[in-house]
N, C-alpha and C positions, 0 to 999 in steps of 0.2 A: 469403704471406711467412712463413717459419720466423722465431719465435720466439727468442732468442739464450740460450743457458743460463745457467740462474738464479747466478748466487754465492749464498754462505752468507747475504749481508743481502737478496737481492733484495727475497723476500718471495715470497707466495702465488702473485699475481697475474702478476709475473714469465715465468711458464711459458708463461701463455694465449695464444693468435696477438692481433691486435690487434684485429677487430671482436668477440671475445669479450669482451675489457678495455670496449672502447666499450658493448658492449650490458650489461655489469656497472654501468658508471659514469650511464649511462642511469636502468635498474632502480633504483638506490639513489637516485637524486636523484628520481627519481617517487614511490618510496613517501615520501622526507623530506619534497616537497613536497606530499603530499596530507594525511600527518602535520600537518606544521606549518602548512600553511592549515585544517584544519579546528579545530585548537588555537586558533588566532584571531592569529596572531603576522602581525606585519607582512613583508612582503617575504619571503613563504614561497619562492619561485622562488630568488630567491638566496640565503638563508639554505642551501636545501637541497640546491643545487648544489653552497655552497661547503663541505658537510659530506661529500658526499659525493663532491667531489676529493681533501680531504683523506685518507676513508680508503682509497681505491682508488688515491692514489697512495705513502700511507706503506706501503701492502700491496704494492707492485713495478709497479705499473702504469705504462706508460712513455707512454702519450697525451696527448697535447698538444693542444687548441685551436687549429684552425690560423688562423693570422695574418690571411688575409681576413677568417675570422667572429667575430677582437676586433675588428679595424678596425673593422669594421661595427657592432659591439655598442657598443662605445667612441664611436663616433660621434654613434649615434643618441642615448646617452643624453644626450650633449651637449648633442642638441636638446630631450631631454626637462629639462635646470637650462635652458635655454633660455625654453622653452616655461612653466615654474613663474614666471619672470618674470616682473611685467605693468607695465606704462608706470604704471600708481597706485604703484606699488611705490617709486618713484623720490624722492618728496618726501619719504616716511618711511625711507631711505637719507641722505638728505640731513640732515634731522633728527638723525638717532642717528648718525653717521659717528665722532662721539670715542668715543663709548661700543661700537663695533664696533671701532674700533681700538685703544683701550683693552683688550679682549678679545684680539685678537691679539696686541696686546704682549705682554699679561699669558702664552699661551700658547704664545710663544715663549720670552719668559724662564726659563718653568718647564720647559720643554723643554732647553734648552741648561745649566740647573742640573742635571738628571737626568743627562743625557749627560756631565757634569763630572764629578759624584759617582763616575759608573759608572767612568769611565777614571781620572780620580783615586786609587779605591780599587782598582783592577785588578780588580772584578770582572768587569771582560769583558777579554781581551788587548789591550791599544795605544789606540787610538783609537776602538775600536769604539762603546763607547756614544754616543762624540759623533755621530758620525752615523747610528747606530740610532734616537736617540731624536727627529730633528727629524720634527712634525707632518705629512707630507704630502712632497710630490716626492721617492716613494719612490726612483724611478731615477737622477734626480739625485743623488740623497746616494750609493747603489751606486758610481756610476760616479767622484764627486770624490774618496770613500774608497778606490776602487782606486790612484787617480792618486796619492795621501796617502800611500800604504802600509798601509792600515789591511785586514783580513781583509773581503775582499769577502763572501765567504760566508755569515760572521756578522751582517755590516750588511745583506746581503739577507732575512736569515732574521728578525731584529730589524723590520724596517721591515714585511716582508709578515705576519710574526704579529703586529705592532701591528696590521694592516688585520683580519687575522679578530680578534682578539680585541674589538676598538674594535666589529666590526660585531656581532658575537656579544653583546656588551653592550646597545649601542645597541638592538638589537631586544628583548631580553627587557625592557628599561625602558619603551622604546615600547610592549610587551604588558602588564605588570604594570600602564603607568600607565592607560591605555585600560581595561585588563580587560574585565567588561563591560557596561560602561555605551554603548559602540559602538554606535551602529543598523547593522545588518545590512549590508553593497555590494553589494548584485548584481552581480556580472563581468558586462560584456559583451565575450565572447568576441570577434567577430566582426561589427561594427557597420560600417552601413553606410560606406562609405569614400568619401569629399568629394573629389574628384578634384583639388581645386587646393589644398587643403591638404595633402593624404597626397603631392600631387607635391611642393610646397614643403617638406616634410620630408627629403623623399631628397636633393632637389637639395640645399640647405643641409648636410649630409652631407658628400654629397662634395665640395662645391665649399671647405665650410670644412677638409675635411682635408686637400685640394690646396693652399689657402691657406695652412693650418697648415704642410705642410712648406716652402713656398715660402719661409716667412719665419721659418723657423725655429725654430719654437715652442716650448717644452718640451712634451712628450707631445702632440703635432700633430696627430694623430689625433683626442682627445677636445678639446684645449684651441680648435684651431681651429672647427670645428661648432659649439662653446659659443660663440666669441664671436660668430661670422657672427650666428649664430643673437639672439642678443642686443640686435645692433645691427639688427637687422628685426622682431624681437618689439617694442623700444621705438620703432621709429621705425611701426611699424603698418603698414609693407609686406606682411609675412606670417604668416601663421597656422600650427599645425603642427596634425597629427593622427597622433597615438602608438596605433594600436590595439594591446587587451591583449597577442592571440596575438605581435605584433611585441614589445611590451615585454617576456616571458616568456622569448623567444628570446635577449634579450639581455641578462636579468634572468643565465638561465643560463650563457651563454659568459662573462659575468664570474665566476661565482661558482665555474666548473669552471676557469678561470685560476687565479682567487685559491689555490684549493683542490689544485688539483695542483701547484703548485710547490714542495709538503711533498713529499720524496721521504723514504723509505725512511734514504738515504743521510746526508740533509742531518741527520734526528734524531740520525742516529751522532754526525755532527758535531759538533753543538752541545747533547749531552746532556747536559755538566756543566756546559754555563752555563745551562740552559731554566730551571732556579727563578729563576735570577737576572735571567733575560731577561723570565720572564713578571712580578717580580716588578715589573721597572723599568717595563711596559708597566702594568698597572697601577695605580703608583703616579703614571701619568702621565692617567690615565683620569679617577684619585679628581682631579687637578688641576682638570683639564678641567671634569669634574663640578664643582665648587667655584666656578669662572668662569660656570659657568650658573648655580649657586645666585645667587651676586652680580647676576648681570644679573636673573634673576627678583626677584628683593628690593627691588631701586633701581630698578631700569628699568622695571619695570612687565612683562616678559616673560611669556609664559606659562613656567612651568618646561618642561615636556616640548621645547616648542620652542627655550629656554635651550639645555638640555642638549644635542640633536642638532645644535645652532647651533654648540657650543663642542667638540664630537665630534671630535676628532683622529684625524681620517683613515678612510680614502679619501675625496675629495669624489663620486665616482659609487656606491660603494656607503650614503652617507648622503642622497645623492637620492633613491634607490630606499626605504628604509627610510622616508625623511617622506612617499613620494608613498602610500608604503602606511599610513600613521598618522595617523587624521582628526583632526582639531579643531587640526592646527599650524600655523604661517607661515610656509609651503615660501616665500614671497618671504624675510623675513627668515633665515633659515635659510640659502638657498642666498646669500644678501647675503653676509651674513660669512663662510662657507665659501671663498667665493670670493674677498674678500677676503684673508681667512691664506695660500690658495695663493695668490695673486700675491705678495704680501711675503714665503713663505717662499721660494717657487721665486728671488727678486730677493736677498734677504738671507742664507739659509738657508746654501748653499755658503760663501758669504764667513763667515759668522757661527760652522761648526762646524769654516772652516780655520781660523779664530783662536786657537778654541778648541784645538782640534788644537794647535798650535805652540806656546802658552804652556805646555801641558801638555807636548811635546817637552825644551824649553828646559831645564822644571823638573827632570826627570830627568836 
């Protein structure tokens, strides 16, 4: 396949046929990830995927992930918040439910104040900050903002650099706070495989992403798997086994997702709002941040675990992130995570049209 001629912004990579691009984008997340796993950072595999989407796609690179191997990726990780779950988990859920939704709240509020301020003060055009700035159901907000009127482009660009940025934070906190006081993990690569659990793995896959779409899910792919998965992890019908090589696979095709969808192009776009985009995704971080502090202080949390508990967004790339960072409460974690996305994805839509239209009105 020829290559289609570069315009002036393509970029470098532009020119390449397409398995030069692939075997570039390869290259660059191997050395990232042998880099940042031997630095000691958590979730080296996608940390360095998703760095090196980024630069191979703002460099002209036109590859895409293709859609079976996120399915697949998306799936499995589902099983993997699945699998973090454990039937004990469930009392101490029960226990702290105000105080986890206490948390939500508190994270949505300050979410839908940010996206106020933003639109309010026209730092972004129209409506956009309201729905760049809600915590999570990146696509949902894409798609309500289109139907809104609001610059799809911008809400998508706002929602997915909240995903790298939030992850890119996430993990250096998870490293700084660990340092290294850590005992050593040995990978096992390649560990013997349980035949009725590595089966009950796959099957719950697909059967919960069939299900997912059956019944309409938001994101049906990941969100279905997760709950099949859930509702057999607590009821102790089945076991799951997530070997490394399989997790790495899919550590990656999320993180070359997340990572390539910075194009070249999109920076043109939104060049004169990025300080303002990054500034409002941060100032939504230091929130988040601050909602951990609180639950560490009163609730007795551990901070680190606080912190990735109240991490505003992506819920698969902050599963990956805890399942690589020892000493945390991947139950409690993925509790409230999971949590904020069901109330954001139920509330989130209605909450940033409302938003939207008062601010119409006002004008």
């Amino acid at each position: 396949m020829q290559p289609s001629p570069p315009s002036d912004s393509a970029g470098p990579c532009a020119s390449l046929p397409r398995w030069q691009q692939w075997a570039l984008l390869v290259l660059a997340s191997v050395a990232l990830d042998l880099g940042l796993e031997l630095a000691g950072f958590p979730a080296p595999f996608l940390i360095g995927a998703m760095i090196a989407g980024v630069l191979v796609g703002t460099n002209g690179a036109a590859v895409r992930v293709p859609a079976p191997a996120l399915n697949c990726a998306q799936a499995l990780v589902g099983c993997l918040i699945a699998a973090s779950l454990s039937p004990e988990s469930l009392p101490a859920f029960l226990r702290d439910w105000p105080v986890l939704l206490g948390a939500v709240l508190a994270t949505l509020a300050g979410s839908s104040l940010l996206g106020w301020v933003i639109s309010r003060f026209q730092v972004l055009p129209g409506t956009v900050g309201v729905w760049g700035s809600a915590p999570g159901a990146a696509t949902a907000m894409v798609l309500m903002a289109g139907a809104f009127g609001a610059d799809q482009r911008l809400v998508a660009f706002m929602q997915y650099f909240r995903v790298v940025l939030v992850t890119a934070v996430a993990t250096l906190i998870a490293k700084l706070w660990v340092g290294g006081d850590a005992a050593v993990h040995q990978i096992v690569w390649f560990p013997p495989i349980a035949p009725l659990p590595f089966a009950a793995t796959i099957a719950v896959a697909l059967a919960g992403a069939v299900l997912g779409i059956i019944l309409r899910l938001p994101n049906p792919i990941f969100v279905g798997p997760m709950l099949l998965g859930l509702c057999l992890q607590f009821s102790g019908v089945a076991q799951f086994q997530l070997p490394e090589w399989l997790l790495v696979l899919c550590y990656t095709a999320v993180g070359w997702t997340i990572g390539l969808r910075f194009t070249r192009q999109t920076l043109v776009q939104v060049r004169a709002a990025l300080p303002h985009v990054t500034a409002g995704v941060l100032a939504l971080i230091l929130f988040c941040a601050f909602i951990g502090f609180m639950l560490a202080e009163f609730a007795g949390v551990d901070p680190l675990t606080a912190y990735l508990a109240t991490s505003p967004g992506g819920m698969d790339a902050v599963a990956i992130i805890a399942a690589g960072s020892p000493n945390v409460d991947m139950s409690f974690i993925m509790a409230l995570q999971i949590l904020r996305f069901v109330i954001v994805l139920v509330t989130g839509p209605w909450l940033a049209r409302t938003i939207a239209e008062r601010l119409r009105h006002k004008d």
